[in-house]
N, C-alpha and C positions, 0 to 999 in steps of 0.2 A: 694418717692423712697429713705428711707433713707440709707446710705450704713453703713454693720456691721462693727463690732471693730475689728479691725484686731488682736488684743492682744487674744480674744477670740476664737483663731479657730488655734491655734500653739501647738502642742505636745513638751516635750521634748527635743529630738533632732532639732527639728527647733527654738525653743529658745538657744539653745547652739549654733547654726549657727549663730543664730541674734546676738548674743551677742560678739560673735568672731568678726564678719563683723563690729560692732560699734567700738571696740577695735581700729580696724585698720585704721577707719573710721576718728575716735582723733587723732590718730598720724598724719596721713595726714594735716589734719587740722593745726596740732602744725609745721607740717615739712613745709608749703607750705601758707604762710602768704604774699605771693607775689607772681606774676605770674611765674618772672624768679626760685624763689624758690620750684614753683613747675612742670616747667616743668624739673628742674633738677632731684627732686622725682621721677618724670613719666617715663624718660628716664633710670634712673638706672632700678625701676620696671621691663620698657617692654623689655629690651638690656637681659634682665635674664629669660626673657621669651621668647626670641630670633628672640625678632623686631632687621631687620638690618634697618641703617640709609641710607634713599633714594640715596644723592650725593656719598656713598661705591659700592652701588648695580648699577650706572649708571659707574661707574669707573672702576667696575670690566668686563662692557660688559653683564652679567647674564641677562637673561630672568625670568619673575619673573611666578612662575606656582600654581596651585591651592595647597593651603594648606598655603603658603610664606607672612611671616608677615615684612614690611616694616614701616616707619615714617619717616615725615618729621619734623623738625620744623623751625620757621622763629621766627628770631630774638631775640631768647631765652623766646620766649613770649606765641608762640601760636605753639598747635602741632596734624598733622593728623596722623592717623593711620592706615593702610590697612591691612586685611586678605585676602588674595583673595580667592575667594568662587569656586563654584562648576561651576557656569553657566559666558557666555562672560559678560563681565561690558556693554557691550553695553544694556543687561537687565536691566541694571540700582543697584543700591547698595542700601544697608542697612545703613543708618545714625546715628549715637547718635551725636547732636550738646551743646556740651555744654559752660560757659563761666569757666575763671580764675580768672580774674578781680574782688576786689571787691571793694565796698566805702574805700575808706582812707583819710587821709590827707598828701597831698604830699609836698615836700621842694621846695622851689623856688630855680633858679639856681643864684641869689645873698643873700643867707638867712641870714648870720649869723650881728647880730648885739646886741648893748650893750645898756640898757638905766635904769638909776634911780637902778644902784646896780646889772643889771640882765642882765643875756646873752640871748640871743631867734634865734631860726632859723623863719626864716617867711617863711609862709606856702602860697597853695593855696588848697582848698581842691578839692576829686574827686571822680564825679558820684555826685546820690542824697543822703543827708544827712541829719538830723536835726543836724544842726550847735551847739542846745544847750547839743547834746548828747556826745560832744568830749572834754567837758571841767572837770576838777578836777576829772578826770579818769589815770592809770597809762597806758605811753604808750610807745612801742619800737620802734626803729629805726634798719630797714629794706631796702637792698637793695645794687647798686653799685656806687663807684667812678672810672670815666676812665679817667686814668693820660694822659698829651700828648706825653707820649711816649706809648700810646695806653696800658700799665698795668691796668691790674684790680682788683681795692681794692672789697673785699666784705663786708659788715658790718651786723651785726645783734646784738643788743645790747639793753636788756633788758627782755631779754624771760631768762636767765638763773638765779637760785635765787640767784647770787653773783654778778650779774650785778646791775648800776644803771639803775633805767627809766626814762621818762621826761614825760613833761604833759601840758596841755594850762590851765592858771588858770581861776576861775569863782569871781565874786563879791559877797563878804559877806552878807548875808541876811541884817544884821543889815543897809546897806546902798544901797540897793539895792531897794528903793521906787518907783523911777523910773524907772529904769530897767522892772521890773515887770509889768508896765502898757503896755509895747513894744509888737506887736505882737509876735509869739513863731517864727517867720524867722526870727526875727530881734532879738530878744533878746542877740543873740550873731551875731557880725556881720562875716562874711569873712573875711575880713583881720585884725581883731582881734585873727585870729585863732592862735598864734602864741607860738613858745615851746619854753619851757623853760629849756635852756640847763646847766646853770652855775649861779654861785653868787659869788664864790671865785675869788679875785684881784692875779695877777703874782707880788708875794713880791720879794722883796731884797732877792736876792742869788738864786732864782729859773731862773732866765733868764739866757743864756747864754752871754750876750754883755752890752753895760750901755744905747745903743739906746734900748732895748726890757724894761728895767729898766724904763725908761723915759716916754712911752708910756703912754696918756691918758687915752685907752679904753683898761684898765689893765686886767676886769674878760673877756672881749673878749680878747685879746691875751693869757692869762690862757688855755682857754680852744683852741684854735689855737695850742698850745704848745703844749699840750696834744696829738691832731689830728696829730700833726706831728711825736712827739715821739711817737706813740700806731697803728698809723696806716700810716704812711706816707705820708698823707692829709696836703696838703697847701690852704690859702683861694678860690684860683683860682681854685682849683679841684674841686669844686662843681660846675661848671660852664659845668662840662660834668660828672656832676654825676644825678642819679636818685634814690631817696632816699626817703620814706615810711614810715610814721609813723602810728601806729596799735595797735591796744589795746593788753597790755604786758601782758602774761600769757596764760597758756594751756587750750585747752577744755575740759572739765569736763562733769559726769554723772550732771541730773539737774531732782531736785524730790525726794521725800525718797524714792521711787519706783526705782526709777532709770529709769524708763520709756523714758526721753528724754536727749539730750545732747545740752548744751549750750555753742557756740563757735562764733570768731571771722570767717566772710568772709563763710558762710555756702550759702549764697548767689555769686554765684554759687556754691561752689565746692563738696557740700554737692551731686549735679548732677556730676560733672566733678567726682567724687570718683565713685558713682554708674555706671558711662558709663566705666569708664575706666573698673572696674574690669569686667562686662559686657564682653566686649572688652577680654579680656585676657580668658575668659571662654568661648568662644564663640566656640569651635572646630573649625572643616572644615563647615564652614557655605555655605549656596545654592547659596546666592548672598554676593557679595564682602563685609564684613562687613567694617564696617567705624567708626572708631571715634574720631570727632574733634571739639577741646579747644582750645579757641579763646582768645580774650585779646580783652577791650575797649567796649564792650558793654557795660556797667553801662555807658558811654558817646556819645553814637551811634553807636559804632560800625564803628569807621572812622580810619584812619590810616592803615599804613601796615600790623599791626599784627589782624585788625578788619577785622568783617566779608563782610564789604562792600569790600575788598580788591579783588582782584583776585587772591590770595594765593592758596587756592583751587582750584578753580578754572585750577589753572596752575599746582600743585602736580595732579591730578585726569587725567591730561593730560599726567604726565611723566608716572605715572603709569600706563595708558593706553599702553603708548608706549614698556614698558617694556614688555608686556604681549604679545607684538604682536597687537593690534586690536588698534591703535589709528589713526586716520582721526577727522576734524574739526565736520565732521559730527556723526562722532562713536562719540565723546566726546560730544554732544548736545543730544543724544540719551540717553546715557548714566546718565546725570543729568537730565534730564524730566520723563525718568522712575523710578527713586531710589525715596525710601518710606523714611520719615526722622521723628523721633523726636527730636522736638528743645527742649531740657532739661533743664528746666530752674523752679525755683521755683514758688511756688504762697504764697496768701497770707492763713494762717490758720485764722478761725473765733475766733474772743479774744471777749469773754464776759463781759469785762469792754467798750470794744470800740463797743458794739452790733449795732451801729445806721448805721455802715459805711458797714455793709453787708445786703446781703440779704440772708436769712438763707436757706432758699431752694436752693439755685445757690452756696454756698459756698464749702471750703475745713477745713473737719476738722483735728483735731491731733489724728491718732491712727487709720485713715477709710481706708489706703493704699495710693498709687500711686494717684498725678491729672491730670487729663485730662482738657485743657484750648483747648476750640473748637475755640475761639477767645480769645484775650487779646486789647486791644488799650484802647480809652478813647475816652465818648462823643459821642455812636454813632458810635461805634469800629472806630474813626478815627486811623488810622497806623497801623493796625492790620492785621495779615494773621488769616481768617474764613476757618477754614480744611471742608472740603466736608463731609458731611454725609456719604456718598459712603465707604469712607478711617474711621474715626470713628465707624462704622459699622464693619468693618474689624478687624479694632484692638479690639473691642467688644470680637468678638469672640475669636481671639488670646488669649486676655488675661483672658478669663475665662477657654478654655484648658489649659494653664499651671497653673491656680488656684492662680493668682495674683489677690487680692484684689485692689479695684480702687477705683475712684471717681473722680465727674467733677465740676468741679467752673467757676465764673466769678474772676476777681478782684475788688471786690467791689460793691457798688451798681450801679446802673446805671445814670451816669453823677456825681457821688461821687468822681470819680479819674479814675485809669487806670495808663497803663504802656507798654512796650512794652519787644521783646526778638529780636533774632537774625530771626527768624521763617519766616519772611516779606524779609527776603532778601533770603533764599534760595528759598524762595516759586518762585522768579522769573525765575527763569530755568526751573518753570512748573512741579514741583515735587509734590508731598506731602507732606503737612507738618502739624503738631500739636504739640502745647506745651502739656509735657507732665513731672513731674516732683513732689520735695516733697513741702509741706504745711511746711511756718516758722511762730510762732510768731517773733515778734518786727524785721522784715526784713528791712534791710539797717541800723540799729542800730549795734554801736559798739560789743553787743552780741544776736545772735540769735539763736534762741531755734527751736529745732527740735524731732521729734518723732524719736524713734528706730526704731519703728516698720513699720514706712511708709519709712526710708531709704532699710530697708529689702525688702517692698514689690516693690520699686523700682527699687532697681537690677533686681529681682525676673521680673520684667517685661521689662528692661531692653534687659537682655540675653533672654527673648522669642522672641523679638522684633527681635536680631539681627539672631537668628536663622530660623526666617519667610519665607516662600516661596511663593509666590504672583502670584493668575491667571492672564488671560491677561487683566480682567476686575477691577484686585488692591483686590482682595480680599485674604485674611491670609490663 
């Protein structure tokens, strides 16, 4: 059952659509290299699209009626979105779940330190990563400091080409004998991971006082100076900062073709793009569309702003209330009938690595949208398995709107695995499947993506949230 190339079945004008959609696709990418930076993106977007924000619309008293786009977000991290559709929520809603979060390496809250000529922030990294793919690469510094008179410095420094960047260095071939015999975890350890911010000593006449003059750890007070005069940062402020370091530079077309686009953090957001716009196209939809961007999954999915939280949970409650129809009971109704895609990537088959798939079960670049019926490891341990029943359903679905698809495993079987958010909505009894685009080299500093399966994932996206569902779950 091999599935077509989706490149071969576009006229024209749906290539000028694709190619528009990718356009906007990059910027996002470039604008939103951090959670808080792009729920910032999103919230301009939908305020202009004329999402009001939840705690305005509970303040004003308003009742919220069909057609009325509302969002919430928590903690500048994660944010849901509602249209309210045609039929009671107690019918249950239309889901696009996707993540913000992606691998990075993050600063520790005592980083900065000075040794043998050199300044470094110490790191800790986050999510899964190969350790030896973050070294003698160029990299920015991303994110916030919050002073204790609760001010908040922003930083972003190294994405623009007048800025400098920092980077974790690698050991030179030439001495590198043993290094090289270390398994590929080890080869670079964790707490080696560490940036390189400075090398310049604070000389005579740059200090203001004869104690700053005096100072041993000369290029760490340098670059302290710096922070203080450039952005108002003392060492103690990063003791309540949060701070991101990301590989420096924009996403770009990738191919002479121009076929694919290779960018940082594509894992998620590459979904978190396609659901939003989705989301915003979605008219007066039949049941409440929904779509919500999470924070912390690449680490389980734990914390306030993850999806294990009760965040949702308690927004889907106000909402309710709004509407008129909320009771404990209307709101358990309500998430046990709503149909959801967990939006989340997989992996595309890479023909140098051919041993770690199984080619008939796989997702390739350029065959459309994937469907993951299960994802986990070993046996699907940790996995949500969607029902045939539901799969079936979206079957149909998306061959009336003429969305090109395809379905995968992640890998071969007991070769790895992974998981998504998918396992936690599934427990309110819902439906759930991943469903989502095909990356090479995912969780790597840069991953590659198809044009043409980000198209047809909108494309299936916005049918998804348009959907009308009998009593028995079918499209």
């Amino acid at each position: 059952m091999e599935r077509k190339v989706t490149w071969e079945t576009y006229d024209e004008e749906q290539m000028k659509e694709l190619e528009a959609l990718n356009r906007e696709y990059r910027e996002f990418l470039d604008n939103g290299k951090t959670e808080r930076e792009c729920i910032d993106t999103i919230v301009n977007t939908i305020e202009a699209e004329g999402y009001r924000e939840l705690e305005s619309v509970i303040e004003s008293g308003a009742k919220l009626q069909k057609g009325d786009k509302v969002y919430s977000v928590a903690m500048n991290k994660s944010i849901a979105m509602f249209q309210i559709g045609e039929k009671p929520m107690t019918e249950g809603m239309n889901i696009l779940g996707a993540h913000i979060d992606s691998p990075r390496i993050d600063v520790k809250q005592n980083p900065l330190y000075e040794d043998s000529g050199l300044a470094y922030l110490d790191t800790h990294y986050y999510g899964g990563v190969k350790k030896y793919q973050w070294v003698a690469i160029p990299l920015a510094l991303h994110g916030v400091v919050v002073k204790k008179d609760k001010s908040v410095v922003e930083l972003k420094v190294g994405e623009d080409p007048k800025d400098p960047v920092f980077g974790i260095s690698d050991l030179l071939i030439h001495l590198s004998g043993e290094q090289l015999q270390k398994k590929a975890a080890v080869v670079v350890e964790g707490e080696n991971l560490n940036i390189i911010v400075g090398s310049r000593p604070l000389v005579k006449g740059e200090g203001d006082t004869e104690e700053e003059k005096e100072k041993k750890e000369k290029i760490k007070s340098g670059i302290l100076k710096l922070l203080e005069e450039q952005y108002g940062i003392g060492e103690e402020d990063f003791l309540s900062a949060e701070l991101e370091a990301v590989p420096a530079g924009p996403a770009r077309d990738f191919g002479l073709d121009r076929s694919m686009i290779i960018g940082y953090g594509q894992d998620d957001r590459i979904c978190a793009y396609t659901s939003l716009l989705a989301q915003l196209r979605a008219a007066t939809p039949t049941y409440t569309a929904v779509c919500l961007l999470t924070d912390k999954e690449e680490i389980g999915s734990m914390g306030a702003t993850g999806m294990q939280s009760r965040y949702f949970e308690n927004v889907t409650a106000e909402i309710m209330n709004l509407t008129g129809g909320y009771s404990e009971l209307a709101l358990r109704r309500c998430l046990q009938r709503s149909h959801m895609l967990s939006s989340d990537v997989s992996a595309a088959f890479d023909p140098n690595y051919a041993s770690a798939f199984e080619k008939k079960n796989t997702a390739y670049l350029g065959r459309g949208m994937v469907f993951n019926k299960y994802t986990g490891a070993r046996g699907k341990s940790g996995s949500n398995d969607a029902g045939a029943e539901y799969l079936g359903a979206l079957r149909g679905l998306m061959e009336e709107a003429g969305v090109c698809w395809q379905t995968a495993e992640l890998g071969k079987v007991d070769q790895g695995g992974g998981g998504t958010i998918a396992y936690i909505t599934a427990n309110y009894g819902m439906d759930v499947i991943d469903s989502g685009v095909a990356l090479l080299n995912m969780h790597s500093p840069w991953e590659v993506s198809s044009k043409a399966d980000i198209y047809e994932a909108y494309k299936g996206y916005e049918a998804f949230l348009k959907a009308g569902w009998s009593e028995e779950g079918e499209a």
